[in-house]
MDAnalysis code that builds the backbone (N, CA, C; Angstrom):
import MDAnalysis as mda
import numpy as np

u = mda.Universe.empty(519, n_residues=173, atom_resindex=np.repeat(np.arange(173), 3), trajectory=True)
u.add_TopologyAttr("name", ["N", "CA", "C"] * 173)
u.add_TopologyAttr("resid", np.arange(1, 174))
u.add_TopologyAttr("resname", ["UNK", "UNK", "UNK", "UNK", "UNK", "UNK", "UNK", "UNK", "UNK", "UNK", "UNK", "UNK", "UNK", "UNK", "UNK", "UNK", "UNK", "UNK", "UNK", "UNK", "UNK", "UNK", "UNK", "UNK", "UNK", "UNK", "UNK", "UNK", "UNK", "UNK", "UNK", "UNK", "UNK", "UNK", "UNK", "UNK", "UNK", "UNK", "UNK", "UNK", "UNK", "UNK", "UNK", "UNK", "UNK", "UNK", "UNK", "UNK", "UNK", "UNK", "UNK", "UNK", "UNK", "UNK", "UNK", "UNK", "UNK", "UNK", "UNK", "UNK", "UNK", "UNK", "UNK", "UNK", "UNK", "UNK", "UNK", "UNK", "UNK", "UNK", "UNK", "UNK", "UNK", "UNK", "UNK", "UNK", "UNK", "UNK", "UNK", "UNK", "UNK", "UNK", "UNK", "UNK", "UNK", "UNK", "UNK", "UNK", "UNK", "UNK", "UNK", "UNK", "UNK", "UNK", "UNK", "UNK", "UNK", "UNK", "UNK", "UNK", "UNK", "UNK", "UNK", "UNK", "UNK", "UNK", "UNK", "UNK", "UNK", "UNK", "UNK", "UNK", "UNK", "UNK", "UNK", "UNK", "UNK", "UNK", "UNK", "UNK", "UNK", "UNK", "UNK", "UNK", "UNK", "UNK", "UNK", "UNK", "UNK", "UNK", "UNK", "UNK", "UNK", "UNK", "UNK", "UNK", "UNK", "UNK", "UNK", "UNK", "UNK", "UNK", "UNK", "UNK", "UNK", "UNK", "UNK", "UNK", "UNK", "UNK", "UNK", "UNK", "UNK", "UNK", "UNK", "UNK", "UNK", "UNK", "UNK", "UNK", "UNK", "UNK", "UNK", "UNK", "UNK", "UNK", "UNK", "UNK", "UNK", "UNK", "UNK", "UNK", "UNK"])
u.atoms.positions = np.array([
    [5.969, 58.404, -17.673],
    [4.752, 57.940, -18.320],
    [5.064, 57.491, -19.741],
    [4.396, 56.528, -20.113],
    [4.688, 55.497, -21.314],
    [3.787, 56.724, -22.232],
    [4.741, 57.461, -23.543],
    [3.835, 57.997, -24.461],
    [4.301, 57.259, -26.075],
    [4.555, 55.992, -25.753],
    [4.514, 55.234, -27.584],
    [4.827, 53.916, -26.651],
    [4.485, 52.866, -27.685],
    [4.562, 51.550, -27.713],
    [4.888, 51.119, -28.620],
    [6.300, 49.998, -28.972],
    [6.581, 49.573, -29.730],
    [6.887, 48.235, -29.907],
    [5.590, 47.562, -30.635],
    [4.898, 46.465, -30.947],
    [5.854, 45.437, -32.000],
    [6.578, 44.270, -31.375],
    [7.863, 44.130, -32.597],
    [7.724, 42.407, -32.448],
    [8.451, 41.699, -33.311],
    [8.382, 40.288, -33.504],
    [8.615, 40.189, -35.062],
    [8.155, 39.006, -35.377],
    [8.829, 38.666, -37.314],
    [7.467, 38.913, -37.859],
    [7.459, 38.673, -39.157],
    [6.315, 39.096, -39.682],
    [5.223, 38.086, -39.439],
    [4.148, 38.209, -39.671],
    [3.166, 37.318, -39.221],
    [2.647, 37.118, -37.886],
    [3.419, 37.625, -36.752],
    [3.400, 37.574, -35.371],
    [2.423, 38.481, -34.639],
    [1.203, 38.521, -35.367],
    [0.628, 39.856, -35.039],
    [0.648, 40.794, -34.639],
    [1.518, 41.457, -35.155],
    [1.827, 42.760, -34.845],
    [0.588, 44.197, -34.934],
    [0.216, 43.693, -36.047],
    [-0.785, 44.803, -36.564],
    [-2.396, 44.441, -35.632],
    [-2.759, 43.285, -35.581],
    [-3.484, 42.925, -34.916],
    [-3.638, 43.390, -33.780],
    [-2.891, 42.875, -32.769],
    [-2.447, 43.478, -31.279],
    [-2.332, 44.432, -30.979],
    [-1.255, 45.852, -31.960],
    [-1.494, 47.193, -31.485],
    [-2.394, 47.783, -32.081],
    [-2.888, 47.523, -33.142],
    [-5.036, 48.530, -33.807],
    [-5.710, 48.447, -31.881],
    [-5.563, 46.773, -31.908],
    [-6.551, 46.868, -30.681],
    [-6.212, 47.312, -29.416],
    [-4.657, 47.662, -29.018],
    [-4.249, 48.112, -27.534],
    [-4.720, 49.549, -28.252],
    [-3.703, 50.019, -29.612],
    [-4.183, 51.735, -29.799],
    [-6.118, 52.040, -29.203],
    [-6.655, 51.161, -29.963],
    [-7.797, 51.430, -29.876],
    [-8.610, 51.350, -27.806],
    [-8.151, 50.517, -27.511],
    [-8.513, 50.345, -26.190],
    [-7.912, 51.489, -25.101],
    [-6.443, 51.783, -25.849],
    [-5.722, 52.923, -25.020],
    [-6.519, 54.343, -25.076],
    [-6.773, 54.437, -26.562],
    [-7.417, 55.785, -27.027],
    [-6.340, 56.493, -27.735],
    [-5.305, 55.533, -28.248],
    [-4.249, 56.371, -28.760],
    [-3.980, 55.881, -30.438],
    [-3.502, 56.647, -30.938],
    [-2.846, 57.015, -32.224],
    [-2.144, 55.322, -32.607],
    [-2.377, 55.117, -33.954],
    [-2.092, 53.329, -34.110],
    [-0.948, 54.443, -35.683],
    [0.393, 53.363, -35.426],
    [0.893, 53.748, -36.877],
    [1.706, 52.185, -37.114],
    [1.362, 51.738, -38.233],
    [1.786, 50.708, -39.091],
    [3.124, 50.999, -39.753],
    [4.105, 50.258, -39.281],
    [5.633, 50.537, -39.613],
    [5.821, 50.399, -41.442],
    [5.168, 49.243, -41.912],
    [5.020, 48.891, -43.422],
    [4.560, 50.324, -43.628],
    [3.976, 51.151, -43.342],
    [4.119, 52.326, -44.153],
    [5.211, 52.976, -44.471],
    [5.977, 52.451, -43.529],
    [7.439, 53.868, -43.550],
    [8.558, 53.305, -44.317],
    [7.842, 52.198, -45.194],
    [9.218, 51.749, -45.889],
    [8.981, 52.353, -47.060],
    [10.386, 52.333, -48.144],
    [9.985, 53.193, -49.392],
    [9.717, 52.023, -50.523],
    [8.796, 52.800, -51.481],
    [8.642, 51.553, -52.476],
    [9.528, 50.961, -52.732],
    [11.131, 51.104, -53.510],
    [11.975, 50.137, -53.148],
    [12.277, 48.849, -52.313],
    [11.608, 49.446, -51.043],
    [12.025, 48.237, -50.049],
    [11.145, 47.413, -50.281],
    [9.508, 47.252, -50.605],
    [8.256, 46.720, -51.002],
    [8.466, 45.833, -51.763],
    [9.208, 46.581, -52.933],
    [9.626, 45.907, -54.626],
    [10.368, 44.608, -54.160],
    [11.176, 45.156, -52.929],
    [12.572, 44.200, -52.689],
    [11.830, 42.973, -52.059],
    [11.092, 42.964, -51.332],
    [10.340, 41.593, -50.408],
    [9.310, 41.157, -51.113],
    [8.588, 42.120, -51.934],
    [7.510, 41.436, -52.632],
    [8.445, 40.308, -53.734],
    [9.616, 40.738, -54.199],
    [10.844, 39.711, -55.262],
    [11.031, 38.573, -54.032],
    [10.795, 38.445, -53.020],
    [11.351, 37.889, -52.110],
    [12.766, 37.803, -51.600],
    [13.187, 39.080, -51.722],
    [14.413, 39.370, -51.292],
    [14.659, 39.952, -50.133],
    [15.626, 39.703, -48.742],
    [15.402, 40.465, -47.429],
    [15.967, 41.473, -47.648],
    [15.578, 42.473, -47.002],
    [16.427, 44.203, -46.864],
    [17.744, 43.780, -45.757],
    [18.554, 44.729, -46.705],
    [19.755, 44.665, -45.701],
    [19.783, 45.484, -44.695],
    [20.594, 46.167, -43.856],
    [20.485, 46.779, -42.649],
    [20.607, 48.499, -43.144],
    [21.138, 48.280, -44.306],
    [21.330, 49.709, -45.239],
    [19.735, 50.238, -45.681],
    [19.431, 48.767, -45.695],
    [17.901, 49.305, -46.620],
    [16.982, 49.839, -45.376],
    [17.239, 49.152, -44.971],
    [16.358, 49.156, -42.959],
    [16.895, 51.288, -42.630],
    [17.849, 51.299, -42.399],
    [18.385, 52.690, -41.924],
    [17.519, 53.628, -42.056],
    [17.052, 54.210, -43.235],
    [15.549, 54.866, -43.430],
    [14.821, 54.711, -42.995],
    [13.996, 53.757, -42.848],
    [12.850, 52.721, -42.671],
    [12.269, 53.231, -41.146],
    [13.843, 52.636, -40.124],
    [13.515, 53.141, -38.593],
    [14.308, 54.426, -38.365],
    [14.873, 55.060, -39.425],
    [14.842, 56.608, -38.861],
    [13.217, 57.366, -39.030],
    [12.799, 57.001, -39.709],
    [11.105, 57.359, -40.015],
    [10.144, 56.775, -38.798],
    [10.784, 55.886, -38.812],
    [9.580, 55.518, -37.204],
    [10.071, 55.742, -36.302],
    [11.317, 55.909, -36.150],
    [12.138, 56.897, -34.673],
    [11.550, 58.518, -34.870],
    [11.468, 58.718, -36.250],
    [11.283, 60.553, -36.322],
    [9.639, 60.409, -35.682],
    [8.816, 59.421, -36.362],
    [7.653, 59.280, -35.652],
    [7.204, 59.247, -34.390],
    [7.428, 58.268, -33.733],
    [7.740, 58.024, -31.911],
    [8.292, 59.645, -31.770],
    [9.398, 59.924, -31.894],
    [9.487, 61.577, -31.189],
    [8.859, 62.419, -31.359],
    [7.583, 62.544, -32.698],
    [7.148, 63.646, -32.979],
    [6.297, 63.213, -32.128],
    [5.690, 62.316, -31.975],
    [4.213, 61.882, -30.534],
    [4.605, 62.274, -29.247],
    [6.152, 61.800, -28.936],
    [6.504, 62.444, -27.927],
    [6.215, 63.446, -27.394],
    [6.683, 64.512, -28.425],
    [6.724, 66.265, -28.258],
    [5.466, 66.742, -28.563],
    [4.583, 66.316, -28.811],
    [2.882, 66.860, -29.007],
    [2.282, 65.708, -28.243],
    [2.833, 65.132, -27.001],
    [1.686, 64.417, -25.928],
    [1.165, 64.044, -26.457],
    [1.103, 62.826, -27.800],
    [-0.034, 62.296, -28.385],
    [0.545, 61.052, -28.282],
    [0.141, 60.336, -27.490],
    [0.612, 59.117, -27.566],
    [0.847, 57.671, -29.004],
    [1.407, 57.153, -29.199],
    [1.326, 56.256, -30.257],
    [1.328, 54.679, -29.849],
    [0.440, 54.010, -30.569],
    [1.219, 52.331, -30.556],
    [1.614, 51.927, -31.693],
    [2.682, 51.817, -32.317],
    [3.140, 51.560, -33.189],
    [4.166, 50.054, -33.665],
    [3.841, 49.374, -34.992],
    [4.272, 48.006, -35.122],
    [5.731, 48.504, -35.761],
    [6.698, 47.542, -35.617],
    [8.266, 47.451, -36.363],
    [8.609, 45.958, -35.734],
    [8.883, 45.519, -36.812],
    [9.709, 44.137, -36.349],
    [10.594, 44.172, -35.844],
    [11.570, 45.386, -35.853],
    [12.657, 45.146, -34.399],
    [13.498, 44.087, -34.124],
    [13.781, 43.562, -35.575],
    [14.258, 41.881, -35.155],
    [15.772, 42.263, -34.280],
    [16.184, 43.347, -34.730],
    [17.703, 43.513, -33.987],
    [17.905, 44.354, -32.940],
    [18.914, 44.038, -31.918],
    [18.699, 44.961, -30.855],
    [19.046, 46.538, -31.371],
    [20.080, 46.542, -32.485],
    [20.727, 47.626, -32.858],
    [19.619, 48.595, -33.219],
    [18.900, 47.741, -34.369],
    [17.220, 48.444, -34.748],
    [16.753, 49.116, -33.136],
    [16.355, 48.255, -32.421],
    [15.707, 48.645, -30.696],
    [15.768, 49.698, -30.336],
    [17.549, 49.819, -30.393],
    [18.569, 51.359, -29.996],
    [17.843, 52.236, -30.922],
    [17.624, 52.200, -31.831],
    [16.949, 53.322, -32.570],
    [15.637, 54.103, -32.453],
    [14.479, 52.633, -32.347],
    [13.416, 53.177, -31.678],
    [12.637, 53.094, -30.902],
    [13.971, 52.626, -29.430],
    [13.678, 53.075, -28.186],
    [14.492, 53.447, -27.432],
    [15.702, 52.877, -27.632],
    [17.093, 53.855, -27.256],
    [16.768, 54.369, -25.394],
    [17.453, 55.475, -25.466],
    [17.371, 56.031, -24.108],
    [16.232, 56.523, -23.581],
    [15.026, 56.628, -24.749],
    [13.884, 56.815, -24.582],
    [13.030, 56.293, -23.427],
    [12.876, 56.777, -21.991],
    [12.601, 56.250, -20.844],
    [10.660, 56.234, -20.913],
    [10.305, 56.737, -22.013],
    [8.564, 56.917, -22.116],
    [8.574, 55.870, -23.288],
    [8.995, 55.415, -23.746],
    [8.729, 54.317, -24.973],
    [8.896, 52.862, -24.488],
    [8.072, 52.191, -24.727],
    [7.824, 50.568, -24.051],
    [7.810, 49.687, -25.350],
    [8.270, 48.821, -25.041],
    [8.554, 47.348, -26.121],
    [8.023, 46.314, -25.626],
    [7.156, 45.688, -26.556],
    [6.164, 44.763, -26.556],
    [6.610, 43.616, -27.648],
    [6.861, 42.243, -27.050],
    [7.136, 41.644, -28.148],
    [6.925, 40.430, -28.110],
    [6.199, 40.103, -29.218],
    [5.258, 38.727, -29.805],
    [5.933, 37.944, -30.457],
    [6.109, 36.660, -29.203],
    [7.072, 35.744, -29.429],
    [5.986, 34.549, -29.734],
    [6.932, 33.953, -31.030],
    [6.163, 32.413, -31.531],
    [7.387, 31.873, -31.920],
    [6.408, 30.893, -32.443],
    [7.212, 29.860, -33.089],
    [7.688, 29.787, -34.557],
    [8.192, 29.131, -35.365],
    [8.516, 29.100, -36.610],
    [7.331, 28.491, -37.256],
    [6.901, 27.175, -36.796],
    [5.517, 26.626, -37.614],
    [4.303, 27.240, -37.282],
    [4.283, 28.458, -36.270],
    [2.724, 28.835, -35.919],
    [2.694, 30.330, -36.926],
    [3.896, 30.726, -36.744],
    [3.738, 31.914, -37.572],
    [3.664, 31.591, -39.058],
    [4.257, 30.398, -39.571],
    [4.329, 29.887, -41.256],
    [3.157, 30.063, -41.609],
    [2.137, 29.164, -40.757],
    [0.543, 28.805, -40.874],
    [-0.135, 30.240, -40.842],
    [0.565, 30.915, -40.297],
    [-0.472, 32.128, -40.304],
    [-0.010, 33.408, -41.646],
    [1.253, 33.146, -41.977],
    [1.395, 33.935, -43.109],
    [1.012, 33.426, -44.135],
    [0.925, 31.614, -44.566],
    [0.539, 31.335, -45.487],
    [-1.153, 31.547, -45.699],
    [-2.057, 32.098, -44.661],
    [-2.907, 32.427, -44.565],
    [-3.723, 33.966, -44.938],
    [-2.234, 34.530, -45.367],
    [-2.767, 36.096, -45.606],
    [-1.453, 36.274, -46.964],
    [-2.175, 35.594, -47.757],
    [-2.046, 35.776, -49.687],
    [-1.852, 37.131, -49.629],
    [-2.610, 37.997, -49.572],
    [-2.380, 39.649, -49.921],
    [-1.059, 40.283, -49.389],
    [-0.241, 40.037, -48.733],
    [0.268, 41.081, -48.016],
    [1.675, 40.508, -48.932],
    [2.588, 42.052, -48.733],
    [3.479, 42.099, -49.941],
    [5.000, 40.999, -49.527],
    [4.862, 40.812, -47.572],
    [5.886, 39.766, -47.431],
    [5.202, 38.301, -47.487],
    [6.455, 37.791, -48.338],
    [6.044, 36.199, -48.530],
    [6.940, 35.036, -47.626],
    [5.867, 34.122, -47.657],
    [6.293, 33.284, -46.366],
    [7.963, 32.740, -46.901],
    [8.075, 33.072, -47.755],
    [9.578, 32.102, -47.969],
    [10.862, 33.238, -47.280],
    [10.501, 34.827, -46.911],
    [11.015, 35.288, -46.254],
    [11.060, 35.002, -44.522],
    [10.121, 34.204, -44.255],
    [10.003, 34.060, -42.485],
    [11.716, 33.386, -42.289],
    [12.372, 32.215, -43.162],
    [13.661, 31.804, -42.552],
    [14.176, 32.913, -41.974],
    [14.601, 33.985, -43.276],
    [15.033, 34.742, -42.791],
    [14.958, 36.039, -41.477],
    [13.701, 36.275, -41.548],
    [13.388, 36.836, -40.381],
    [13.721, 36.249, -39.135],
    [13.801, 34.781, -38.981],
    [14.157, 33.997, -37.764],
    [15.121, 34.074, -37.645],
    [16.299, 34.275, -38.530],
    [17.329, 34.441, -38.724],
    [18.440, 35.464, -37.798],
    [17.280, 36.695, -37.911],
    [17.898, 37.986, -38.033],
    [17.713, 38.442, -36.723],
    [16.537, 37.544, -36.069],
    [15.963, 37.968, -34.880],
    [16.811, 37.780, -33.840],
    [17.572, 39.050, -32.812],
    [18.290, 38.528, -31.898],
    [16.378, 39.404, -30.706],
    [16.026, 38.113, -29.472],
    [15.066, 37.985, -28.927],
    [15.731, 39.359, -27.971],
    [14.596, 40.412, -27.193],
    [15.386, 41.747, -26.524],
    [15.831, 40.855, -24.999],
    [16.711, 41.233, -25.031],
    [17.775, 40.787, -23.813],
    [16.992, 41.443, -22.574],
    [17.289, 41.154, -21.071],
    [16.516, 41.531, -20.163],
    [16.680, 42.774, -19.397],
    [17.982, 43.655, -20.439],
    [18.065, 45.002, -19.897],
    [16.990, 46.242, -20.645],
    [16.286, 45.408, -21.581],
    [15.763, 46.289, -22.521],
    [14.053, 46.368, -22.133],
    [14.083, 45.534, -21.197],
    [12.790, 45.643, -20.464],
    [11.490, 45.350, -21.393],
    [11.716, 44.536, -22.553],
    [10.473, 44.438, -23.076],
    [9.455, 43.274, -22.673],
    [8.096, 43.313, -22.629],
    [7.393, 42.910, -22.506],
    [6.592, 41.823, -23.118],
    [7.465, 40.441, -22.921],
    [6.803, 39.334, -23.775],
    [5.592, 38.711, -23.555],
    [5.219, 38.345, -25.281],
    [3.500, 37.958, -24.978],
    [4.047, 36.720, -25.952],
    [3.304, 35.545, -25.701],
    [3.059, 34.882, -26.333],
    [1.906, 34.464, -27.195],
    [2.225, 34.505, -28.474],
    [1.263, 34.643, -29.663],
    [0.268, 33.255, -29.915],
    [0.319, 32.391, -29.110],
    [-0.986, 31.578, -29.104],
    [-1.877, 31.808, -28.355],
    [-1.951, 32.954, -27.962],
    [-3.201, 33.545, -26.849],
    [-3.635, 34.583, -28.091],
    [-4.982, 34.419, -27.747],
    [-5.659, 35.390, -28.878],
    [-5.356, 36.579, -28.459],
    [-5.856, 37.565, -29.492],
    [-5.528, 39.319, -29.507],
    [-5.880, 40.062, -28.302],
    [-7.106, 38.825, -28.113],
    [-7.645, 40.104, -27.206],
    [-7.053, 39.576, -25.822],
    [-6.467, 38.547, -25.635],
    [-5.813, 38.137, -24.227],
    [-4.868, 39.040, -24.218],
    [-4.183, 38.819, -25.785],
    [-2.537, 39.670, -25.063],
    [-2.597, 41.040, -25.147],
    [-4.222, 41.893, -25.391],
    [-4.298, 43.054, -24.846],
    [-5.054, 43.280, -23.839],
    [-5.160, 42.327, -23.379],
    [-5.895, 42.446, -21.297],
    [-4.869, 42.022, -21.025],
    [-3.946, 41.149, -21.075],
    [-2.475, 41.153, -20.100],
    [-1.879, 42.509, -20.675],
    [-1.467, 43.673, -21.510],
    [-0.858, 44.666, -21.683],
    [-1.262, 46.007, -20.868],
    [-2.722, 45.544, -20.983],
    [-3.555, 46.825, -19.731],
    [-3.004, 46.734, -18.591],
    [-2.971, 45.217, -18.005],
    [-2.547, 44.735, -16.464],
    [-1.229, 45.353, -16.081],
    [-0.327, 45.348, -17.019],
    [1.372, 45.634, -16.793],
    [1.627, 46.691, -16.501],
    [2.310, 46.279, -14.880],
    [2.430, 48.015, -14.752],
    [3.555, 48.997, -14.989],
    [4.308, 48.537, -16.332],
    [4.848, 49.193, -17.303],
    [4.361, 50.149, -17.979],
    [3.055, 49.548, -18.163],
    [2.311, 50.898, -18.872],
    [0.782, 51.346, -18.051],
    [1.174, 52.343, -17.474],
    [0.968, 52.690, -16.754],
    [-0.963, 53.223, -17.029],
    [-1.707, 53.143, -16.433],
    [-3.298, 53.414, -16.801],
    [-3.531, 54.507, -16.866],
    [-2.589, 55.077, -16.550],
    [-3.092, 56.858, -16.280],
    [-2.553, 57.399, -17.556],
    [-2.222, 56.826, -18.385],
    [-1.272, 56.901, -19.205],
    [-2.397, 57.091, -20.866],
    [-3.340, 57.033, -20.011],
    [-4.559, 56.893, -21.323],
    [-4.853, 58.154, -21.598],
    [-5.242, 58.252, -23.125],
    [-5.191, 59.558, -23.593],
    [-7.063, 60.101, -23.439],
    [-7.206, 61.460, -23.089],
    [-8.122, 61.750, -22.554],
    [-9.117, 62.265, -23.943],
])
């Protein structure tokens, strides 16, 4: 039984969008990966500078420590991480046979348009090269579950209900 979901793509790819509303439809626990970075890393992208894989190491040991603590108290999670690398993946989903990967694939000009659309948030669009960059897409042993991001939110969370990856019974009571 699927007890976390991990919601991944580049920034702008709705990540946060998509899992509020599967958490919310599932009945489960929503955690936003941008929390688990440390101010440092914030400072570093808000300068428009990318984190290196050193800076990252923290980042998804905190949302790996997360995902397991849901694990071990049956509380299910859906949780966002960009995940651009498979190595990242291994971390927080690894051998983990209850954790499912969900991932919101676009384009380079659909996601531009949509970050240049959200001024507030601390990554800036002149970081997306790089995110495209970095992104190796999950290979087909890793079993994740692609959605494509020109279908609105609420499509690509009625196709996520349908999949029987994640399983319906799987809803928290």
């Amino acid at each position: 039984m699927v007890k976390a979901i991990v919601v991944m793509g580049v920034s702008g790819s709705g990540k946060t969008t998509v899992a509020r509303l599967l958490a919310e439809r599932l009945g489960w626990a929503f955690a936003e990966a941008d929390e688990f970075h440390s101010p440092a890393n914030v400072a570093k992208m808000r300068a428009g500078l990318p984190l290196t894989d050193d800076d990252r190491r923290p980042w998804l040991a905190a949302i790996a420590a997360h995902i397991d603590a849901a694990r071990a108290t049956n509380k299910p999670v859906v949780i966002t991480c960009s995940a651009l690398k498979r190595r990242y993946r291994e971390i927080l989903v690894g051998s983990r046979p209850d954790v499912a990967l969900v991932y919101l694939k676009g384009d380079y000009d659909t996601i531009e348009k949509r970050m240049a659309a959200r001024p507030h948030h601390y990554m800036p669009v002149s970081l997306l090269k790089s995110q495209f960059e970095a992104l190796e897409e999950p290979a087909a042993d890793e079993r994740a579950i692609v959605l494509d991001i020109r279908r609105s939110p609420e499509e690509l969370v009625d196709r996520l209900e349908l999949d029987p990856c994640l399983r319906r019974d799987d809803r928290a009571k």
